[in-house]
C-alpha positions as CSV (number, residue, x, y, z in Angstrom):
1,X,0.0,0.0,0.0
2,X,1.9,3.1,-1.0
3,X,2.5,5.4,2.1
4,X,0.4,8.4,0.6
5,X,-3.2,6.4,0.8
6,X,-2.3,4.8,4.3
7,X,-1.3,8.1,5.8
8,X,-4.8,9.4,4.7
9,X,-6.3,6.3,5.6
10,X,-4.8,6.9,9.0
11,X,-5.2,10.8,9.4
12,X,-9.4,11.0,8.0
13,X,-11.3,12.5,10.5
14,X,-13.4,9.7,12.6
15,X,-16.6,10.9,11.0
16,X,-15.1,9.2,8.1
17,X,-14.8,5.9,9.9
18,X,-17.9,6.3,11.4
19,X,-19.8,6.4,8.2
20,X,-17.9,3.5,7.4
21,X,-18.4,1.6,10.5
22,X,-22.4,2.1,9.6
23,X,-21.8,1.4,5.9
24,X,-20.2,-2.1,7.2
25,X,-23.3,-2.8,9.7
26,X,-25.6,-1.9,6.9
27,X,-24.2,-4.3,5.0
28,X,-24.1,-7.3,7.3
29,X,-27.9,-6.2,8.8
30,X,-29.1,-6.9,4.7
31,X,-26.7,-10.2,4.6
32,X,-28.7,-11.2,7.4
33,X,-32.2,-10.2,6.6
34,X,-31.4,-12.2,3.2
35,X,-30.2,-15.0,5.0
36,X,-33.8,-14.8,7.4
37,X,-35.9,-14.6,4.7
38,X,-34.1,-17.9,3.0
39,X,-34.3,-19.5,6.2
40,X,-37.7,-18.9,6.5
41,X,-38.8,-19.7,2.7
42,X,-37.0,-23.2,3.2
43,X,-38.5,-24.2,6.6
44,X,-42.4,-23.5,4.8
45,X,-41.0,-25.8,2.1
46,X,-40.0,-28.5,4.8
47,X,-43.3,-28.1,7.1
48,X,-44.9,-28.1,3.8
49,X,-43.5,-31.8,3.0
50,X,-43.6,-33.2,6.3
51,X,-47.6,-32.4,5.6
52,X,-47.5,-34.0,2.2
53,X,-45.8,-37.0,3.1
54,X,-46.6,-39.5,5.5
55,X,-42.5,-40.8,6.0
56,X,-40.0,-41.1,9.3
57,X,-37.1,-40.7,7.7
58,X,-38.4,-37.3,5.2
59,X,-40.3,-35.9,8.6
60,X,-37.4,-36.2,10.8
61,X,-34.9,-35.2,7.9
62,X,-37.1,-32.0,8.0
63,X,-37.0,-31.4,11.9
64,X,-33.6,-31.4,11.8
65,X,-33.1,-29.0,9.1
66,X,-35.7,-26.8,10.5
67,X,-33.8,-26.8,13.8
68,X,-30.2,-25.8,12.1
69,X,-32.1,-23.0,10.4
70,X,-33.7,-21.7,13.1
71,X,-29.8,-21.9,15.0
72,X,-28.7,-20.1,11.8
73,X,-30.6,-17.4,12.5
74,X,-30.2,-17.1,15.8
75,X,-26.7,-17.1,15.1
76,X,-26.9,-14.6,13.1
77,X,-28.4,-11.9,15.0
78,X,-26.2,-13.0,17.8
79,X,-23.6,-11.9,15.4
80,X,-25.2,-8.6,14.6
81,X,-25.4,-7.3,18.2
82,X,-22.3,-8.6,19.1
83,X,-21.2,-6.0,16.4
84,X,-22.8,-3.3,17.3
85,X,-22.0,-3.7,21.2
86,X,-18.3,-3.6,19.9
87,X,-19.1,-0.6,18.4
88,X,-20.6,1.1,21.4
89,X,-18.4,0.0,23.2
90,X,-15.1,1.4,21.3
91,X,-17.4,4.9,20.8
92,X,-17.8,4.9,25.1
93,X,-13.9,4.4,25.3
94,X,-13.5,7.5,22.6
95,X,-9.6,6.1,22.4
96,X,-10.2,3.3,20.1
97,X,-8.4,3.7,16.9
98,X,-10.0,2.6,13.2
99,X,-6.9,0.1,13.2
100,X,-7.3,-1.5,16.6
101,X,-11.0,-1.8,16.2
102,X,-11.2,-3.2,12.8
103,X,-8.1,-5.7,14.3
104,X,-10.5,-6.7,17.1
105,X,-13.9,-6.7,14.5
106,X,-11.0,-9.4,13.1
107,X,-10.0,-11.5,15.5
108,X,-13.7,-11.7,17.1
109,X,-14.9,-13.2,13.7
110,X,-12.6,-15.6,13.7
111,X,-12.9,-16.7,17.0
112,X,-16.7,-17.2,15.7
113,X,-16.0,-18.7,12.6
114,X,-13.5,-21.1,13.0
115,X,-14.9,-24.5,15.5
116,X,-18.4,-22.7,14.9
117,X,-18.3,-23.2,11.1
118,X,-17.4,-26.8,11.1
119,X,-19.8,-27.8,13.5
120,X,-22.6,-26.3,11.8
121,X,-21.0,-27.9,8.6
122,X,-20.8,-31.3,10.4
123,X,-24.8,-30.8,11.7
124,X,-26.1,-29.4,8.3
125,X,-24.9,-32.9,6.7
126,X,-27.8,-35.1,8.4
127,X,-31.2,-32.9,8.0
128,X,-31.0,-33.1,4.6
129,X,-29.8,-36.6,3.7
130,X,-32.6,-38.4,6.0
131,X,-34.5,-36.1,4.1
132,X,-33.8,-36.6,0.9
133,X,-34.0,-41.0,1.4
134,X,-37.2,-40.2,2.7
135,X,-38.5,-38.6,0.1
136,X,-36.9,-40.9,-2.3
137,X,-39.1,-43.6,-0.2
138,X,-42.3,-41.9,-0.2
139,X,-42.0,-40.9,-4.1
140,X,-39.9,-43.9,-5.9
141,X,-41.5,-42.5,-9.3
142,X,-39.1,-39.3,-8.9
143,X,-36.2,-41.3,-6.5
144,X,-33.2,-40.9,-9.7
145,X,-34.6,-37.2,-9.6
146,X,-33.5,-37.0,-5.6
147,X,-30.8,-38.7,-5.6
148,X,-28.9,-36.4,-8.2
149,X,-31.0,-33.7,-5.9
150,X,-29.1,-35.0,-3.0
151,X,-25.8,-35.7,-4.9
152,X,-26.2,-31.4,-6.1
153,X,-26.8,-31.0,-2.0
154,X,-23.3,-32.8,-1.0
155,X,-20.8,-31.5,-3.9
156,X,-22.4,-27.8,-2.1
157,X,-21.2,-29.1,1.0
158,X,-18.3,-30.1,0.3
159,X,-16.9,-27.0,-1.9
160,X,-17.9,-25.2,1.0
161,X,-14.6,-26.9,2.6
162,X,-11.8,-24.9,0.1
163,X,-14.4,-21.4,-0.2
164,X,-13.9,-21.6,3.7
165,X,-10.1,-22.1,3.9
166,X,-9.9,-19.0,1.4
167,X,-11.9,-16.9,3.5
168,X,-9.9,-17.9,6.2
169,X,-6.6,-17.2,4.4
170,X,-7.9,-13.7,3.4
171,X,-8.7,-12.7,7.2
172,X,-5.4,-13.8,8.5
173,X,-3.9,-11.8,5.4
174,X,-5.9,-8.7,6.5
175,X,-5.1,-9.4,10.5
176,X,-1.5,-9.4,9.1
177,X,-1.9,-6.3,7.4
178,X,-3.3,-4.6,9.8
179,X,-0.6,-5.7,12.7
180,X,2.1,-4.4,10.6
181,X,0.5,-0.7,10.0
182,X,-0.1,-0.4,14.0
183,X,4.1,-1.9,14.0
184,X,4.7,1.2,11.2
185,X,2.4,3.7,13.3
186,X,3.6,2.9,16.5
């Protein structure tokens, strides 16, 4: 990063990082309201074949996912006021700087993300795959249909693996970053 754009980086007024600070929390509140409003379009789809279909395996596939979405989201807005009480909380101390507190927005993430992700990898894997045999058994007409359905549902899965080691690579990258501009500051 040439000198120039980091010294104005680090000498804009903190109106500057305020706006955005609220830019960044509008953008994770609509992430979230997505993610709701996908969470809650799937578990209709769900109730609505456990209503459908009279099957053990398809209804208890279904419970299951319900129950991880309804952690999702709960996860989620966990997430978002655990945000903005970081906020706050760096505005009550008024000595906060934008690189300390985007280091700790940083390392809060991925104290979140890292255990957290794979267990809600490892719990999203079982939902879906009773419910997918169970539907296969309740409608054998369409069961090729599901099963390349529920091959589509674990190659999703599993690229998830390698999109999250990237993700995780680009936050140590930043974290990295960021420690050597408070070094070059201090």
């Amino acid at each position: 990063m040439p000198a120039d754009i980091r010294d104005l980086w680090q000498t804009q007024p903190t109106e500057a990082f305020r706006l955005s600070s609220e830019a960044f929390r509008k953008q994770t509140a609509r992430r979230n309201f997505d993610a709701l409003l996908a969470a809650v379009f799937l578990i209709c789809g769900f109730i609505g074949f456990m209503t459908l279909f009279d099957n053990l395996l398809l209804r208890a596939g279904s419970i299951l996912t319900i129950a991880i979405f309804v952690s999702w989201a709960h996860g989620a807005r966990a997430s978002e006021r655990a945000e903005r009480d970081a906020e706050r909380h760096a505005a009550e101390m008024g000595n906060v700087g934008s690189l300390e507190f985007h280091r700790g927005q940083l390392l809060r993430q991925r104290a979140l993300s890292g255990g957290r992700f794979w267990l809600r990898w490892l719990l999203m894997l079982p939902g879906p795959i009773l419910f997918f045999i169970g539907f296969a058994q309740a409608r054998p007409d369409v069961a090729p249909m599901i099963g390349f359905e529920l091959l589509t549902y674990l190659i999703i899965m599993f690229a998830m693996i390698p999109l999250r080691r990237r993700h995780i690579r680009h936050d140590e990258r930043r974290l990295e970053e960021l420690d050597r501009l408070q070094k070059e500051s201090a």
